[in-house]
Each structure stands twice: as structure tokens, then as C-alpha cells.
PAKOL-776230 format. One record per residue: residue number from 1; z, x negated, y negated of N, C-alpha, C in turn; residue in three letters. Coordinates in nm, 2 decimals, decimal comma. Example, Ala and Ser with C-alpha at 12.3 -4.5 7.8 and 13.67 -1.06 7.14 Angstrom:
REM residues 2
<atom 1 <0,78 -1,32 0,57> <0,78 -1,23 0,45> <0,78 -1,32 0,33> 'Ala'>
<atom 2 <0,71 -1,28 0,22> <0,71 -1,37 0,11> <0,79 -1,29 0,00> 'Ser'>
//
This chain:
REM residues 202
<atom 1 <1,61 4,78 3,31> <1,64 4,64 3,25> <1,50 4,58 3,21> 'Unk'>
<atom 2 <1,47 4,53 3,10> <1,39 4,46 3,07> <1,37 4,32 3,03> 'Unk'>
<atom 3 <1,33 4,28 3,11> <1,26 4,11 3,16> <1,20 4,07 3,03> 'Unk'>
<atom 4 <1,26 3,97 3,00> <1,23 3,83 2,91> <1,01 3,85 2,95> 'Unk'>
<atom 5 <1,01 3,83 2,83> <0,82 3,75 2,81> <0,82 3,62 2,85> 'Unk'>
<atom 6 <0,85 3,58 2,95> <0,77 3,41 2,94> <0,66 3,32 2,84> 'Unk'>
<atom 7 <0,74 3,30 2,81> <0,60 3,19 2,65> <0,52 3,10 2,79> 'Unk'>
<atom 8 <0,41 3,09 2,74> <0,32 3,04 2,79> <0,32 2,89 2,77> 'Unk'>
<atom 9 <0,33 2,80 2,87> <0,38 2,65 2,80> <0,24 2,57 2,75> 'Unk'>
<atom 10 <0,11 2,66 2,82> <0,02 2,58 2,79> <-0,07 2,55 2,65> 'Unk'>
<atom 11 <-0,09 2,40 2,65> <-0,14 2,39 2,52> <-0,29 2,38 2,49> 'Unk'>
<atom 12 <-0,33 2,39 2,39> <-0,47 2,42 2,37> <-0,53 2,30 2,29> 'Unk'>
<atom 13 <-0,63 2,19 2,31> <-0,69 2,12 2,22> <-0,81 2,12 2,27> 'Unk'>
<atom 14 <-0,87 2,19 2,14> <-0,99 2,27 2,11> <-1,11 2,15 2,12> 'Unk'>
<atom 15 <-1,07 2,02 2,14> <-1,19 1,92 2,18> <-1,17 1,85 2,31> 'Unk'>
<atom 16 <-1,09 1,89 2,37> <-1,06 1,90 2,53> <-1,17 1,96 2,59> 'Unk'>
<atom 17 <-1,25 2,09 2,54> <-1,36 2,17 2,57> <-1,46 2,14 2,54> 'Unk'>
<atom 18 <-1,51 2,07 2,45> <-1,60 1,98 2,36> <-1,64 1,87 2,48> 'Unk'>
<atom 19 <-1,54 1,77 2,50> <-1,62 1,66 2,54> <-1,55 1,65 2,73> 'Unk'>
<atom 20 <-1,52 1,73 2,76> <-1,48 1,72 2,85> <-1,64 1,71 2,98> 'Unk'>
<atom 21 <-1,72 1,76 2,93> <-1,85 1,73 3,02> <-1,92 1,62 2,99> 'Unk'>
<atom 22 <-1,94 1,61 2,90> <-1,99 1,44 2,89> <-1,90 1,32 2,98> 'Unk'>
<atom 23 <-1,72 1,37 2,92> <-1,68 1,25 2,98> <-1,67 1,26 3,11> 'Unk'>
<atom 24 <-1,68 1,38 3,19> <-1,70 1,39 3,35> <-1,85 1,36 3,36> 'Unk'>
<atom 25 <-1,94 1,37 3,33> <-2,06 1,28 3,35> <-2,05 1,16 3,40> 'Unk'>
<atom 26 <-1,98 1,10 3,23> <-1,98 0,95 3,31> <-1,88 0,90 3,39> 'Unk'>
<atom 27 <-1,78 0,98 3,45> <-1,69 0,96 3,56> <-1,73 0,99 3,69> 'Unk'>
<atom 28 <-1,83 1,05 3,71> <-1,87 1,07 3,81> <-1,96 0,93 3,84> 'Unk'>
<atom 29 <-2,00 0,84 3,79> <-2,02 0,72 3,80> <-1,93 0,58 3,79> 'Unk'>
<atom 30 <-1,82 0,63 3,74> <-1,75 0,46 3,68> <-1,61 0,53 3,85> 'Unk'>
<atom 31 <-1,60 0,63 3,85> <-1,46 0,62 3,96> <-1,48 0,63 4,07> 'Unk'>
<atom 32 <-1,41 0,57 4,17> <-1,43 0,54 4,36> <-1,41 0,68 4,39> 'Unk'>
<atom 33 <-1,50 0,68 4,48> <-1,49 0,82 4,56> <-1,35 0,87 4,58> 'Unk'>
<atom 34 <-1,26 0,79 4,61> <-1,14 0,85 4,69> <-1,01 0,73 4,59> 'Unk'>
<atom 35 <-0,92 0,78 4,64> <-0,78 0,74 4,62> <-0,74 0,79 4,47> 'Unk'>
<atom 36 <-0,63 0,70 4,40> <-0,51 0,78 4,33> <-0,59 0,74 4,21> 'Unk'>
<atom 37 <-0,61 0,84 4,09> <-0,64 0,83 3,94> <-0,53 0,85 3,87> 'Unk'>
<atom 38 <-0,47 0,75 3,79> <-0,35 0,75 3,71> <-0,41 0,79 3,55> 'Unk'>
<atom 39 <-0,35 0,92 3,49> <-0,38 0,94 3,39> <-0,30 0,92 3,30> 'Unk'>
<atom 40 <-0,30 0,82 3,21> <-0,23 0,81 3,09> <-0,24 0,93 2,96> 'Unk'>
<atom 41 <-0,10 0,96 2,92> <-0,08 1,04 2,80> <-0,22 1,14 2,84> 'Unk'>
<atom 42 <-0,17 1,26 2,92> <-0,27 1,32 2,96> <-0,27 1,49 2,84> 'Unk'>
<atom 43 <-0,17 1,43 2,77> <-0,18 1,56 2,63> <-0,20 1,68 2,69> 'Unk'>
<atom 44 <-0,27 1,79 2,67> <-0,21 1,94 2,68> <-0,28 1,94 2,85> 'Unk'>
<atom 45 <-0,33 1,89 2,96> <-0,35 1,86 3,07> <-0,49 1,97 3,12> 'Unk'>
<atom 46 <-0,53 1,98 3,00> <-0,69 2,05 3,02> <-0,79 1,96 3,08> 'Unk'>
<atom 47 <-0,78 1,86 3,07> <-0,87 1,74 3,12> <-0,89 1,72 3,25> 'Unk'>
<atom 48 <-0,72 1,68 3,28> <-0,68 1,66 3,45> <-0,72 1,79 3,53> 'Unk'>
<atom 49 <-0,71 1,91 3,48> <-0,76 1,98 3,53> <-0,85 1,99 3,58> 'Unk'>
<atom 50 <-0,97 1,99 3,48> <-1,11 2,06 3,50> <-1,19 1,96 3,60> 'Unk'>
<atom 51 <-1,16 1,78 3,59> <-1,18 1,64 3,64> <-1,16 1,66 3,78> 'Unk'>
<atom 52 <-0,99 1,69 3,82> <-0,97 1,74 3,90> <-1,02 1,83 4,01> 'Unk'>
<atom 53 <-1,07 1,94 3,95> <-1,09 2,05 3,99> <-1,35 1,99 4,08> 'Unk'>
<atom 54 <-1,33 1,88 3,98> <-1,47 1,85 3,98> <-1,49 1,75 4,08> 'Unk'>
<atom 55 <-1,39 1,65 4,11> <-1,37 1,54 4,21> <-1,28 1,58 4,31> 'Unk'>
<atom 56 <-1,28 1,68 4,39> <-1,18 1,67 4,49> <-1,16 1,62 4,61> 'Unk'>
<atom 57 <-1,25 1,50 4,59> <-1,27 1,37 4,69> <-1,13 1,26 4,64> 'Unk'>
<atom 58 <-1,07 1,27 4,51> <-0,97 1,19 4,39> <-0,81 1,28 4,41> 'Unk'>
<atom 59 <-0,75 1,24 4,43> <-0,62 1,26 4,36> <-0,59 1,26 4,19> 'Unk'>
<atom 60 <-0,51 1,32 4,11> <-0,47 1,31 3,98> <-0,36 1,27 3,98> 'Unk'>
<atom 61 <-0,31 1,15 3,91> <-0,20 1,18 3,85> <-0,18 1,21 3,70> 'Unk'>
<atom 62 <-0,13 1,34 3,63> <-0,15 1,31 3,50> <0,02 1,24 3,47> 'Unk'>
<atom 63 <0,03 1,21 3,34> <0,17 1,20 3,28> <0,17 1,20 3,13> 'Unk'>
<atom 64 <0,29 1,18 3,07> <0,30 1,20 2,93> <0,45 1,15 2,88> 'Unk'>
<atom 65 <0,50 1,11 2,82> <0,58 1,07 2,77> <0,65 1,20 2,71> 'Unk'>
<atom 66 <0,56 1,29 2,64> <0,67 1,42 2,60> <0,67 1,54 2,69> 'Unk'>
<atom 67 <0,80 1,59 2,67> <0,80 1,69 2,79> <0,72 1,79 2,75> 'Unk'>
<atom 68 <0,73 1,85 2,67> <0,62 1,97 2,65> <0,48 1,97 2,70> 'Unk'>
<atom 69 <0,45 1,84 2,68> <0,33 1,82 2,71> <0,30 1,80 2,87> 'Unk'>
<atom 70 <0,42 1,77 2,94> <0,43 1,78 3,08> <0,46 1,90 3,11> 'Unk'>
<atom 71 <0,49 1,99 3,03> <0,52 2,14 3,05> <0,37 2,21 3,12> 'Unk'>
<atom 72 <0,31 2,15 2,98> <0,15 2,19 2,97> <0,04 2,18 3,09> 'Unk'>
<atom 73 <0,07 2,00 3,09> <0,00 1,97 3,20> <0,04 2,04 3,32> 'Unk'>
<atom 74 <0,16 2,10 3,35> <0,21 2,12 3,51> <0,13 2,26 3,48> 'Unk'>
<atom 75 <0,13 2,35 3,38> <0,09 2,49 3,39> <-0,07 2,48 3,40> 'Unk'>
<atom 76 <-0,13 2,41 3,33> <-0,30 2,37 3,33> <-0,30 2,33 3,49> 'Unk'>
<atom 77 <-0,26 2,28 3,52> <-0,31 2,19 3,67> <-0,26 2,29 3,80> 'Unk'>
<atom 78 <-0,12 2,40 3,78> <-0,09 2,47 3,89> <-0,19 2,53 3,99> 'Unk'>
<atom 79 <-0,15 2,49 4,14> <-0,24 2,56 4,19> <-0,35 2,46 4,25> 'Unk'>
<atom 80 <-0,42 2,35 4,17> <-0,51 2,29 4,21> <-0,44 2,14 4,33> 'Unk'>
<atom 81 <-0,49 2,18 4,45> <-0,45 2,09 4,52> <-0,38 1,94 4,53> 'Unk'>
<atom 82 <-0,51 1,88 4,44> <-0,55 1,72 4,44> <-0,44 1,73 4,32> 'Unk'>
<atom 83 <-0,43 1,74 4,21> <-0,29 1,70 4,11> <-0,20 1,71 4,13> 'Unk'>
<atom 84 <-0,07 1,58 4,13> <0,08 1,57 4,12> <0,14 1,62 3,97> 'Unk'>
<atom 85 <0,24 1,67 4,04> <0,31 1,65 3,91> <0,29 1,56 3,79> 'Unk'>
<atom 86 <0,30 1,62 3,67> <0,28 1,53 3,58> <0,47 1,42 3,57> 'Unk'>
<atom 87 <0,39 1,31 3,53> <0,51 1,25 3,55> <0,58 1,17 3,37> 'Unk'>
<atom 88 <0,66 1,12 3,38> <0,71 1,12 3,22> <0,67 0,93 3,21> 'Unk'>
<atom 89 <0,59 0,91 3,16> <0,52 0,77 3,16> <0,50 0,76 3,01> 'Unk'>
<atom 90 <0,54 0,62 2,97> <0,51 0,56 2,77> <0,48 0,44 2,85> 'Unk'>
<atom 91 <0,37 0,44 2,81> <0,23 0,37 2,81> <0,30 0,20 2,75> 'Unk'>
<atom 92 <0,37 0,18 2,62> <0,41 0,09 2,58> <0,53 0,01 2,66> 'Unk'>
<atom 93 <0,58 0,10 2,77> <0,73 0,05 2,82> <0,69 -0,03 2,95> 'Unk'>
<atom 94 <0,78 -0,09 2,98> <0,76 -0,21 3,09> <0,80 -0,16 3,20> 'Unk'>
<atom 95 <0,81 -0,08 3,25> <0,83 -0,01 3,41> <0,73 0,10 3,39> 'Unk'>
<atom 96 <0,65 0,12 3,50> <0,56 0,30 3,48> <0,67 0,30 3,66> 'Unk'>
<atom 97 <0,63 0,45 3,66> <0,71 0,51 3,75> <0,60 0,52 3,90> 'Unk'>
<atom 98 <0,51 0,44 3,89> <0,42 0,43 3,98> <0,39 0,27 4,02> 'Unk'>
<atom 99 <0,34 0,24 4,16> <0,32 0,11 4,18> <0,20 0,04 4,23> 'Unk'>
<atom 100 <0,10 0,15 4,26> <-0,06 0,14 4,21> <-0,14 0,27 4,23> 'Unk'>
<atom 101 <-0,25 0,22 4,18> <-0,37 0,34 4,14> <-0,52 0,28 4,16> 'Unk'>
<atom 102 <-0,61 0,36 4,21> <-0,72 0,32 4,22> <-0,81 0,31 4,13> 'Unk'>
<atom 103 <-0,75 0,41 4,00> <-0,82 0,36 3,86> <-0,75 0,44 3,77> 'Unk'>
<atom 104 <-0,77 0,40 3,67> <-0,66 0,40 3,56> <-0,75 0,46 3,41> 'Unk'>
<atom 105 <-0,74 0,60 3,38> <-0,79 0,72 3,30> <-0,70 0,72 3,13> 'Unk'>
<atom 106 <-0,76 0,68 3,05> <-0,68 0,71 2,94> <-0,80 0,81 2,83> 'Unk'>
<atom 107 <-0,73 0,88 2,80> <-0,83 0,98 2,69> <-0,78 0,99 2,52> 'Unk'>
<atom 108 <-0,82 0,92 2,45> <-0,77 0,96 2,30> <-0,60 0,98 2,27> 'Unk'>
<atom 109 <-0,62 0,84 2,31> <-0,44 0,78 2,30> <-0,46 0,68 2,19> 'Unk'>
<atom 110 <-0,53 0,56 2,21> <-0,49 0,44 2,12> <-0,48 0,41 2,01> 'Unk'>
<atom 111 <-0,57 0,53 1,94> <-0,55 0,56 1,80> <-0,47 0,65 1,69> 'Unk'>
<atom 112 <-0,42 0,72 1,86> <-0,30 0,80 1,79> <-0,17 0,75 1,88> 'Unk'>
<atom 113 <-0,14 0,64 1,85> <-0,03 0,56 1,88> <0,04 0,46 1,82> 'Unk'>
<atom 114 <0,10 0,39 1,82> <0,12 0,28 1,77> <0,10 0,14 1,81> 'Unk'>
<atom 115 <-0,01 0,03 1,81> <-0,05 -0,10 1,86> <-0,01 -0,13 1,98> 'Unk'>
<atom 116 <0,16 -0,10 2,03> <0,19 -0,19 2,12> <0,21 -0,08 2,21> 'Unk'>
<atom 117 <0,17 0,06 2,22> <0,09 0,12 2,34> <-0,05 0,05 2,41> 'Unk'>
<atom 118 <-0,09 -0,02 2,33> <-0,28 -0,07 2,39> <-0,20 -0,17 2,49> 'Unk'>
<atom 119 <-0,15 -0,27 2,46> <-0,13 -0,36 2,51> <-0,04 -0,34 2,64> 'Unk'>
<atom 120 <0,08 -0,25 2,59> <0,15 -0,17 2,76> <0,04 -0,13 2,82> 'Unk'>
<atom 121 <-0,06 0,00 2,77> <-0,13 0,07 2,88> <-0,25 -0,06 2,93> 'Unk'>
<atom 122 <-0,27 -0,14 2,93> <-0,38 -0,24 2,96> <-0,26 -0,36 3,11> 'Unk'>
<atom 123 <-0,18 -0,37 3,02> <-0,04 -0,44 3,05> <-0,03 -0,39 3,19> 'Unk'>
<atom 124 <0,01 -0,26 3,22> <0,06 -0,20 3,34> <-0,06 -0,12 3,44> 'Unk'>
<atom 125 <-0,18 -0,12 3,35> <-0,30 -0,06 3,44> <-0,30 -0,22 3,53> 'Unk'>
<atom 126 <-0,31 -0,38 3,48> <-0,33 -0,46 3,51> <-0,22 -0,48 3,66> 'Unk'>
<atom 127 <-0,14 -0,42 3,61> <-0,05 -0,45 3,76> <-0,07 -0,37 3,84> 'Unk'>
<atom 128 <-0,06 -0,21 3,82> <-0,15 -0,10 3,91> <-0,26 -0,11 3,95> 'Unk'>
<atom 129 <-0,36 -0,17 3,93> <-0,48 -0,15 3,98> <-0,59 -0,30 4,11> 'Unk'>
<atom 130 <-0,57 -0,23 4,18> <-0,65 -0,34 4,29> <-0,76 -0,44 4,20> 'Unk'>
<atom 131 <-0,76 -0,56 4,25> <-0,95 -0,60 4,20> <-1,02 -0,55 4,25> 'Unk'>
<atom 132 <-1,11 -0,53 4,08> <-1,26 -0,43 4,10> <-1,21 -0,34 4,05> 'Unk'>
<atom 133 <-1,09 -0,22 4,05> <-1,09 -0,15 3,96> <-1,11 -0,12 3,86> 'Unk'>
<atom 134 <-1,11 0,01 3,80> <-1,15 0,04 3,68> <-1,04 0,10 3,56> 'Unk'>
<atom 135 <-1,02 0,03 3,45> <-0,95 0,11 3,38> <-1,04 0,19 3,26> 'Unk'>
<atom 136 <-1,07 0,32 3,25> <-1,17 0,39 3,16> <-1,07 0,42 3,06> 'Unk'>
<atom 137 <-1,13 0,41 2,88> <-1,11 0,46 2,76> <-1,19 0,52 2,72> 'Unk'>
<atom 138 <-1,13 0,63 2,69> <-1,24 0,73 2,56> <-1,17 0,78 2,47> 'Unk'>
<atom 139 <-1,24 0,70 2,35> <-1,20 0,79 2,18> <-1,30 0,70 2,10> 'Unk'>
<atom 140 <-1,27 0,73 1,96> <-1,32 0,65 1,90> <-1,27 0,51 1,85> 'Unk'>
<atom 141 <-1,40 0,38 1,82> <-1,35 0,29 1,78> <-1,41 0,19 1,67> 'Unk'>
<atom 142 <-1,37 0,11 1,61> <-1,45 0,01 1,51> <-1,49 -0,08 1,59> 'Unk'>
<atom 143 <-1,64 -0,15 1,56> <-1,73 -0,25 1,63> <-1,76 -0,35 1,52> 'Unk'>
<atom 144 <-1,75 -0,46 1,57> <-1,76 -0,57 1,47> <-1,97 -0,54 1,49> 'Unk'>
<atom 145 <-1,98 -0,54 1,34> <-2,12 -0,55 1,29> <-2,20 -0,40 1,34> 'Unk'>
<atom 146 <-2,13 -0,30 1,33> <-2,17 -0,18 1,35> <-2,08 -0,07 1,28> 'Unk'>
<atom 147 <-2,19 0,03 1,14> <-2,11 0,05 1,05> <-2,05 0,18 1,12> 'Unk'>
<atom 148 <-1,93 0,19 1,08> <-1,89 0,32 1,13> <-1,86 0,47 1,07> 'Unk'>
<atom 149 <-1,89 0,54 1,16> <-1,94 0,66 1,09> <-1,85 0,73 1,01> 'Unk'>
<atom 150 <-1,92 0,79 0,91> <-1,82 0,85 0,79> <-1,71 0,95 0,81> 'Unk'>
<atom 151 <-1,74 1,01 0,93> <-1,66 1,09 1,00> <-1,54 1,03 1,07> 'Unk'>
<atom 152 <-1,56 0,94 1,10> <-1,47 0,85 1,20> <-1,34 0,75 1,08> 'Unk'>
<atom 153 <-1,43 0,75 0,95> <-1,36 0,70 0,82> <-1,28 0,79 0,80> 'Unk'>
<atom 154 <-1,29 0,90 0,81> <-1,22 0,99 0,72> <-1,15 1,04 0,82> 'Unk'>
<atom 155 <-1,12 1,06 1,01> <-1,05 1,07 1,10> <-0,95 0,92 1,06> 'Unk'>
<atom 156 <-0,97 0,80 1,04> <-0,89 0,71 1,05> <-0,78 0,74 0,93> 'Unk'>
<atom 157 <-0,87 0,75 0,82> <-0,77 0,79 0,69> <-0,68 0,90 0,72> 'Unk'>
<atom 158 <-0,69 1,00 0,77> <-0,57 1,09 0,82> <-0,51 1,08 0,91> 'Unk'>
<atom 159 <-0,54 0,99 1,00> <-0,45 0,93 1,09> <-0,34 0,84 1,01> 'Unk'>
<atom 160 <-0,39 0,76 0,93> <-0,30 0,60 0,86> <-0,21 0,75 0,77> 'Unk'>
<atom 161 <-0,26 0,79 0,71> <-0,17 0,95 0,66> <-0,04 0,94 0,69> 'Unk'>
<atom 162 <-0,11 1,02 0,84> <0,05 1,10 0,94> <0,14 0,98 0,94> 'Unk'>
<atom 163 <0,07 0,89 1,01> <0,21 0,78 1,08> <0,11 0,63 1,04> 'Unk'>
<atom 164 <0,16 0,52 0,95> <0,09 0,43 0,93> <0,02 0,32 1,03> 'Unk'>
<atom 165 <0,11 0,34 1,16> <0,10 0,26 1,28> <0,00 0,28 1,37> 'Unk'>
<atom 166 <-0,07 0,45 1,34> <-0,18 0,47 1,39> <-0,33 0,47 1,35> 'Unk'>
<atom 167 <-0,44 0,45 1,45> <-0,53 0,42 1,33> <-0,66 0,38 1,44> 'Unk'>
<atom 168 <-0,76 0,41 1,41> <-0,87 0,34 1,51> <-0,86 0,18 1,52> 'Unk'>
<atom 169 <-0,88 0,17 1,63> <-0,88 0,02 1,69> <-1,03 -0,06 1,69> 'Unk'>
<atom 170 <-1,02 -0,20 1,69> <-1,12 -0,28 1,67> <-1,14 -0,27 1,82> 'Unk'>
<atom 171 <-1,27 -0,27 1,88> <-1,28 -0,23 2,02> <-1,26 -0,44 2,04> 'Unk'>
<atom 172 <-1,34 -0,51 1,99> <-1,28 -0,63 2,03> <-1,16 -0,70 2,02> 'Unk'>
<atom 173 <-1,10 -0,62 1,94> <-0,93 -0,66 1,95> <-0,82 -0,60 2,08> 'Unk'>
<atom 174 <-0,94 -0,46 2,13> <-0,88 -0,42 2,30> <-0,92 -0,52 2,38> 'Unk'>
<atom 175 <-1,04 -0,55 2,38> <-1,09 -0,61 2,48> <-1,03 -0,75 2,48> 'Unk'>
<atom 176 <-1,01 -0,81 2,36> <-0,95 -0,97 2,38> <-0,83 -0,89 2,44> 'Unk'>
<atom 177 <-0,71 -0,82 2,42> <-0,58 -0,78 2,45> <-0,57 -0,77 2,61> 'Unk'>
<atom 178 <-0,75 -0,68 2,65> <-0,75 -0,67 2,80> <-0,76 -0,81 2,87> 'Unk'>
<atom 179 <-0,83 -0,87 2,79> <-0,88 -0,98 2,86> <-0,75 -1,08 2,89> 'Unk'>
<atom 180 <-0,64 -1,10 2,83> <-0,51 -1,17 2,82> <-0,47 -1,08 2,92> 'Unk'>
<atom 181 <-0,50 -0,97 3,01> <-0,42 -0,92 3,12> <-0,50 -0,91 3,27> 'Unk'>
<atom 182 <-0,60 -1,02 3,27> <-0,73 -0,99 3,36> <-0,78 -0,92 3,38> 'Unk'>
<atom 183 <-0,80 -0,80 3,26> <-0,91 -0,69 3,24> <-1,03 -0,74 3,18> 'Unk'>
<atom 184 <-1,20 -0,77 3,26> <-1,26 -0,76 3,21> <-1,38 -0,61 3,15> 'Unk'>
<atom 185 <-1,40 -0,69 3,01> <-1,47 -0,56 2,99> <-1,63 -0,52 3,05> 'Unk'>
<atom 186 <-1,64 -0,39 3,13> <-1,75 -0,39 3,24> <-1,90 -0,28 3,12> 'Unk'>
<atom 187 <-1,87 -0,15 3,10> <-1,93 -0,10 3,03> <-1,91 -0,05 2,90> 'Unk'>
<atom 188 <-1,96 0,01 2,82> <-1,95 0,09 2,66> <-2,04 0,16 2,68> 'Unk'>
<atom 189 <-2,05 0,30 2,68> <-2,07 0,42 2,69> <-2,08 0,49 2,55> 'Unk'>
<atom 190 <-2,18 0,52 2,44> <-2,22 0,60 2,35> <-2,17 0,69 2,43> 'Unk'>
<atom 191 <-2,10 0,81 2,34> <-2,07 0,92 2,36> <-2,08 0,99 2,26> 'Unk'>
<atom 192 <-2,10 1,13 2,28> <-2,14 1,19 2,14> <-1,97 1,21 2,05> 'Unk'>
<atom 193 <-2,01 1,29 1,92> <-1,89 1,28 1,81> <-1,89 1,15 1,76> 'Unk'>
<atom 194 <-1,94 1,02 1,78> <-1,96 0,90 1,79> <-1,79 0,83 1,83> 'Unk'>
<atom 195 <-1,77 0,92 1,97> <-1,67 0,82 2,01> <-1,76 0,74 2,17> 'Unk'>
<atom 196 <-1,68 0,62 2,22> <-1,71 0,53 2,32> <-1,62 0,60 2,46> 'Unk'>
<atom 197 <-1,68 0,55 2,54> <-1,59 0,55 2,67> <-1,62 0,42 2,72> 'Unk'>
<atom 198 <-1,52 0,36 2,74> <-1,52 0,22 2,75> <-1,47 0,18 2,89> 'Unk'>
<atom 199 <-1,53 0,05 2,99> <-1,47 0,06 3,09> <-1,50 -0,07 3,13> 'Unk'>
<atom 200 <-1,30 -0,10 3,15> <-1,27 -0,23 3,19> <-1,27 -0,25 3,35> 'Unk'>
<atom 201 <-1,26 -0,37 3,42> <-1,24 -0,40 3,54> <-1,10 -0,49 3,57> 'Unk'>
<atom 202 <-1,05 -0,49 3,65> <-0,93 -0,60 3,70> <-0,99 -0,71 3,73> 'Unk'>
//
């Protein structure tokens, strides 16, 4: 008898590998030694992993709104202790399936989303997260009085493409949005590709 091939559920984003050391650099500075890291829209779950795999002083939580992509993350992450299950979380919705976190992880979501994800994921980090917490962003963004790079022009224009609702964000139009949820904004982080990692407080 011959046994079915198992497809491999895991996914591959080829800049997951790219910046995943930088942005553990500066995590190893902005997150508390210990307790739970809630990962928003944790996409093909190469991140959680390797993060994981680097802080095992942290718990992970990844999650994602699509299953596949919780497929991904469960097969990337098997095996490593400190990560839960990925859990099925939309960033824009008004219940998350969790009722706090010690800091709150988002990676190259808010531009490939629609507006009223920023404000949920800010929204519900703000109820999850103790004071002094941290909620960290990384991707890229537009800065008032800082031109932006040609590269990052021509990523937004294929973004507004695919879906018109997506699109790089004015980083002070997150930060007023954070600030309306008692997020203040703590650091900005140059990161190479010319995206930011950005990092709010409760």
C-alpha cells in the first residue's frame, strides 16, 4: 500500500531571512526578560520561530487570521518549547482570544492591510498590555518632512495595485491613533531596506 506524500504546510518569505537579525538585535533590547509575547499576523511563522528559538527566557504567541498561515506557523515553530499554538486573531476585530501579554510584536502587517487593522492592533495591544509595556512595529513607513525612498514609492504603488486599502502609513498618523489608546511613542529604530521598527509604550 502506498502512503499519501504529505504537502509541506510551510511557507516561505524570502525577507523573513533578510531581516530577521537585525530585528532580533533590537529585541533583545526593547523586550522584558520573561513572560508572554503576543505576535500579531505572524505570516508564514519563520520569525516566531527563529525569535523564539533566540529568547528562551519569552514565551511566543504567534497568530494569524488565515488558516494556512497558522498551518505554517504551527509547522515552523513544532518542537520548540516556548511557542503556543498559533491562534486565529484579526487584529481589526474587537475580542482577541487572549487577555494579556507582556509585549505585543507586530511585523509588516499595517501596510498590507486595511486602515482599520492599525487602530484594532493598537486598540487591543492597549488592553493586553500592563503599564510600561511595549508594543513593537516593523515595516516600512512615510515621515512627515523626510523624503521617502524610491524603493518604498514604488513598494507602496504595488501595494495601492493589489488592494486600494493598502498602502504605507504616515508613521504620525499611527502614533496620533496610538496615542488615542494610551500608547505612547517610546523609540524609532532605522532599520536597513529603509524600513523602521518602531516602539510604543502603554
Amino acid at each position: 500500500m502506498t502512503l499519501p506524500i504529505m504537502e509541506d504546510p510551510r511557507r516561505v518569505a524570502p525577507a523573513a531571512a533578510r531581516n530577521r537579525d537585525p530585528i532580533m538585535a533590537a529585541l533583545r533590547h526593547l523586550l522584558p526578560a520573561e513572560g508572554l509575547v503576543l505576535e500579531v499576523a505572524s505570516g508564514t511563522g519563520e520569525h516566531c520561530a527563529y525569535f523564539a528559538q533566540s529568547l528562551p527566557g519569552l514565551v511566543f504567541q504567534p497568530s494569524d487570521p488565515d488558516a494556512e498561515s497558522r498551518a505554517s506557523i504551527d509547522a515552523w515553530c513544532a518542537g520548540i518549547p516556548n511557542i503556543r499554538p498559533a491562534l486565529a486573531l484579526d487584529a481589526a476585530a474587537v475580542d482577541w482570544p487572549l487577555e494579556h501579554a507582556a509585549a505585543v510584536l507586530c511585523i509588516n502587517m499595517i501596510h498590507i492591510a486595511p486602515w482599520s487593522a492599525t487602530p484594532g492592533l493598537l486598540r487591543g495591544a492597549a488592553r493586553l498590555l500592563p503599564p510600561g509595556a511595549p508594543l513593537i512595529l516593523y515595516g516600512p513607513y512615510r515621515r512627515e518632512g523626510v523624503p521617502t525612498a524610491s524603493s518604498n514609492e514604488e513598494f507602496d504603488a504595488s501595494l495601492r495595485e493589489r488592494n486600494p486599502e493598502w498602502g504605507l502609513r504616515r508613521l504620525e498618523d499611527v502614533a496620533a491613533a496610538a496615542a488615542a489608546e494610551g500608547l505612547g511613542l517610546g523609540k524609532v529604530l532605522e532599520m536597513p531596506a529603509n524600513n523602521l521598527l518602531v516602539m510604543f509604550r502603554r
